[in-house]
C-alpha positions in Angstrom: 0.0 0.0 0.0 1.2 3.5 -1.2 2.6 5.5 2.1 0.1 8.5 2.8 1.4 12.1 3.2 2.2 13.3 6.9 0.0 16.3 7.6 2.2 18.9 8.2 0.5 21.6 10.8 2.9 25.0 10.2 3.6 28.3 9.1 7.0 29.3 7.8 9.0 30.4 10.8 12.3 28.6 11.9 10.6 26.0 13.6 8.6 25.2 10.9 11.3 24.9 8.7 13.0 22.3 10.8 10.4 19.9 9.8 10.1 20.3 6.2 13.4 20.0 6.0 13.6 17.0 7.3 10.6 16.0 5.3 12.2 16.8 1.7 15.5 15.2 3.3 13.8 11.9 3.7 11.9 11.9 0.7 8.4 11.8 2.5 5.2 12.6 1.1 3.5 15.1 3.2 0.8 18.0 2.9 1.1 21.3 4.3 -1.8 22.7 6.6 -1.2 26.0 7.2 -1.7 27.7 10.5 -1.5 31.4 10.4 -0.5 32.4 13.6 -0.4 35.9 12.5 -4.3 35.1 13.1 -5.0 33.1 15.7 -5.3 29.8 13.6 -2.9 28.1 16.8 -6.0 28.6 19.3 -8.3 26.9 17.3 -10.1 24.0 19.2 -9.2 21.4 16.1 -5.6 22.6 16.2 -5.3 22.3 20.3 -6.5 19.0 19.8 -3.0 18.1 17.5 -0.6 20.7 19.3 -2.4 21.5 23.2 0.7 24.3 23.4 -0.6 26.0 20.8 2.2 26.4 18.9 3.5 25.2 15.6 4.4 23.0 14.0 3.0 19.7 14.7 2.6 16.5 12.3 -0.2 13.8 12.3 1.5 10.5 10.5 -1.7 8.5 9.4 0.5 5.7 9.0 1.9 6.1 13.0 3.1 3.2 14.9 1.3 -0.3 14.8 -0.9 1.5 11.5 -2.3 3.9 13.5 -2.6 7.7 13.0 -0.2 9.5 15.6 -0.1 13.0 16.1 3.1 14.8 17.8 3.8 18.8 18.9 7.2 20.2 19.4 10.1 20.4 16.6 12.5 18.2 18.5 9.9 15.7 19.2 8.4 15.5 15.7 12.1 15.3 14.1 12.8 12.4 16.6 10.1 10.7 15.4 10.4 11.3 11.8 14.2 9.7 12.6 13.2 6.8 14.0 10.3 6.1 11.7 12.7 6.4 8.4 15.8 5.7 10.0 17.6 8.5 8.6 19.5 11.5 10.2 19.3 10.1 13.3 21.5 7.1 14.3 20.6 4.3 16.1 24.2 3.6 17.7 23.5 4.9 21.1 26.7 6.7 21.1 26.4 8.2 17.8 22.5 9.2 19.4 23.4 10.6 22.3 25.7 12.9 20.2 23.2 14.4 18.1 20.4 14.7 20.9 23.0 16.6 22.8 22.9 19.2 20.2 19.0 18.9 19.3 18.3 19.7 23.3 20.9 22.4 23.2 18.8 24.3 20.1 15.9 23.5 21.7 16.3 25.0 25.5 19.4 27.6 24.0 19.8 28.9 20.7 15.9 28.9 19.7 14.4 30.9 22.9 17.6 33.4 22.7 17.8 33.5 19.2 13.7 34.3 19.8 14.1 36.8 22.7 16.9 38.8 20.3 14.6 39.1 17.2 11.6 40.1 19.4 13.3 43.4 21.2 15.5 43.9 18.6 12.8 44.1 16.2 9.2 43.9 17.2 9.2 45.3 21.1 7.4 48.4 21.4 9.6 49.7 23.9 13.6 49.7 23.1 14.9 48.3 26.5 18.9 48.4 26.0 19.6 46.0 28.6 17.4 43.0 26.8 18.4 43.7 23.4 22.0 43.7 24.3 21.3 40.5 26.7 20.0 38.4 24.4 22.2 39.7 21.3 25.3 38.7 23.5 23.8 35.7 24.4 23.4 34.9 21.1 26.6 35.4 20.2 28.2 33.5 22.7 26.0 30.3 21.8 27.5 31.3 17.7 30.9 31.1 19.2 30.1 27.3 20.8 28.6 26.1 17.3 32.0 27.8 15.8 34.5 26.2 17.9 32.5 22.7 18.1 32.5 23.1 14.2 37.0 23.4 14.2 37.3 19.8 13.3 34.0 18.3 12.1 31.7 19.5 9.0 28.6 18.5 10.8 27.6 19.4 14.7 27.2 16.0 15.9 29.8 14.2 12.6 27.2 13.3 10.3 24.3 15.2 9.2 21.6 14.6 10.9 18.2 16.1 12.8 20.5 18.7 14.9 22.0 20.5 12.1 18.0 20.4 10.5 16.9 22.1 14.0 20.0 24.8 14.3 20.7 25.9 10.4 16.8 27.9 10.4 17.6 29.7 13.9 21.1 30.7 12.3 19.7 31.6 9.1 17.9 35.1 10.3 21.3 36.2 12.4 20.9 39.9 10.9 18.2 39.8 12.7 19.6 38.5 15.6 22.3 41.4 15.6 25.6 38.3 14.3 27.6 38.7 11.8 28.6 35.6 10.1 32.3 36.8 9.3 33.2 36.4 13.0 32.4 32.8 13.1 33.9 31.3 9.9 33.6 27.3 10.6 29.8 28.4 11.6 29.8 30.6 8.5 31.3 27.5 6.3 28.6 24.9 8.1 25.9 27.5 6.9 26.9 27.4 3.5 27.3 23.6 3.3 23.7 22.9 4.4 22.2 25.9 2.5 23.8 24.6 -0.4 21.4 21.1 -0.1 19.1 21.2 -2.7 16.2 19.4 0.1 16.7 22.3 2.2 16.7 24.9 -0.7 13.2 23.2 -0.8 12.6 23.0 2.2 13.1 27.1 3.6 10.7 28.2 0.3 7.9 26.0 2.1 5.0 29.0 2.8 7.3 31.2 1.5 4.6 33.5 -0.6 2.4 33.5 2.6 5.3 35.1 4.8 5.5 37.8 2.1 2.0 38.3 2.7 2.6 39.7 6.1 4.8 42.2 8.2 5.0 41.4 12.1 6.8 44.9 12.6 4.2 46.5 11.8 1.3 44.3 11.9 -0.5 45.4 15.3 -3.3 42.5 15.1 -0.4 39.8 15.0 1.6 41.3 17.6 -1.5 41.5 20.0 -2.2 37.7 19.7 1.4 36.6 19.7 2.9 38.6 22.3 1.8 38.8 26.1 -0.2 35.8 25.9 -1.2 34.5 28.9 -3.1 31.0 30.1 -6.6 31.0 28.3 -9.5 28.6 30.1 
């Protein structure tokens, strides 16, 4: 029987990218649902159901585990699963593992949520607070220079290509934004190039691509208000 497409719950954001790159790196079939959080498409009761965060992206696999439909929230998670389901990118050599999850955890609790905080009071904050923007752009910068030095002797972060580089390259890709310059980090720089140069992610970063254009968070008051200060909703 024909494998069926993985849903694909996202909108075209660094996180979201993680995921279709991995998609178009393993050759899966898969059909994008978009979720415009510029909107409030995340707080929909359908969507809470697949991803109760209510953030994107999130995949539902109708052909998950024992034939079952699976659904999963959460980058990391989903590019776990999408390794162990295809066997690709992410080793099954528990030494070999625990080298790339090292690096997938350290994007997912560093280099995401700082690279986040810079772009948002560098860029969208109402209110230029010096001590954040220069907080989080040096902290940024500090976690370019661990990626640079871990990058001296290897092309890859964890030796081989795998789900790590997949969740790091879309966080590095806006560093303008993030206040970097590239020059000052040149095996990070020369990493960047190698996996931009992959025709899968080439692919993979154009995903959505014309519905980004369609919108400008700076000045876009109606997304700002739903994505910033949210607090719990009952």
């Amino acid at each position: 029987m024909a494998e069926r497409p993985i849903e694909l719950y996202y909108w075209p954001t660094p996180n979201g990218h993680k995921i279709t790159i991995m998609l178009e790196e393993c050759g899966l079939p898969y059909v994008v649902k978009y979720v415009n959080i510029m909107r409030g498409d995340q707080f929909k009761p359908e969507f809470l159901k697949i991803s109760p965060n209510n953030r994107m992206p999130a995949i539902v696999d109708p052909d998950g585990p024992g034939g079952e439909p699976i659904s999963v929230f959460e980058s990391g998670a989903i590019l776990q699963y999408l390794g162990r389901k295809t066997g690709k990118f992410y080793p099954s050599d528990e030494r070999a593992r625990v080298e790339v999850e090292q690096w997938l955890f350290w994007q997912m609790g560093g280099l995401g949520p700082m690279a986040g905080q810079a772009h948002h009071f560098r860029n969208y904050a109402q209110e230029k607070i010096s001590y954040a923007i220069e907080r989080y752009t040096n902290e940024v910068n500090r976690l370019y220079g661990v990626m640079d030095k871990r990058l001296a002797d290897r092309e890859y972060l964890a030796g081989e290509y795998s789900i790590a580089d997949m969740a790091c390259y879309p966080w590095v890709r806006p560093y303008k934004a993030q206040g970097q310059d590239l020059d000052e980090f040149p095996n990070l720089k020369a990493w960047f190039e190698r996996i931009g140069a992959r025709p899968a992610v080439q692919r993979a970063v154009q995903v959505g691509a014309e519905e980004r254009e369609k919108w400008n968070l700076a000045q876009d008051k109606e997304a700002q208000k739903i994505l910033f200060g949210q607090r719990a909703r009952k």
